[in-house]
C-alpha positions in Angstrom: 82.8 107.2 96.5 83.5 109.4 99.4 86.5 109.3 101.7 86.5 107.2 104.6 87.3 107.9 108.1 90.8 106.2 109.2 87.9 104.0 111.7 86.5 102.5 108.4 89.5 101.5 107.0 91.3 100.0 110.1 87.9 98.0 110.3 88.4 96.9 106.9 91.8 95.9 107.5 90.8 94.0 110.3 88.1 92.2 108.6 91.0 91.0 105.7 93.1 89.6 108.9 90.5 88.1 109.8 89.5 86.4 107.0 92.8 85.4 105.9 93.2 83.1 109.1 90.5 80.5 107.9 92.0 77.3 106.7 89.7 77.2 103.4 90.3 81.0 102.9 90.6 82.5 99.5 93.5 84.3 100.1 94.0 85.8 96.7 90.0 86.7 96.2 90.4 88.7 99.9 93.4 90.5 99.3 92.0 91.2 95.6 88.8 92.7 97.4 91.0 94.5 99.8 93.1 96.0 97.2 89.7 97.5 95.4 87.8 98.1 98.7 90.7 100.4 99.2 90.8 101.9 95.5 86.6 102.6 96.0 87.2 104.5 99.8 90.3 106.9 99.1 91.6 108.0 102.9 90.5 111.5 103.7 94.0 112.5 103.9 95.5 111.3 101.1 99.1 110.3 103.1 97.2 107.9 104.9 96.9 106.0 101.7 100.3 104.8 101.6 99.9 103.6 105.3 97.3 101.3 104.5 98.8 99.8 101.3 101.7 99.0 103.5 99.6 97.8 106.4 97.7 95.1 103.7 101.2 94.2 102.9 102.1 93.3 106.2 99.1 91.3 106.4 99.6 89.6 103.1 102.8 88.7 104.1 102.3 87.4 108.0 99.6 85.1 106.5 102.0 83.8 103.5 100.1 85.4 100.7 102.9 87.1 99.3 
């Protein structure tokens, strides 16, 4: 796949937030797609990769999905 923009994946990352706060949410099937989404659309810049695994992180852990 190509690279996506830093815009792309902060939308992404959004859209997991998002879906994580639904009551009947499959929290391990989102993060799971997350995980991949992110695996199919390396970051341009390569150093930006370890910024978004930690940012899913943070996610994962604010909504208890640890």
């Amino acid at each position: 796949m190509s690279p996506s923009t830093r815009e792309d994946v902060i939308l992404q990352l959004d859209r997991v937030d998002t879906a994580l706060e639904a009551p009947e949410a499959d929290k391990a099937a989102i993060l799971r797609e997350a995980v991949e989404w992110l695996a199919d659309h390396p970051p341009k810049k390569a150093a930006d990769a370890l910024y978004y695994r930690d940012r899913l992180d943070v996610i994962r852990e604010r909504h208890g999905a640890a």
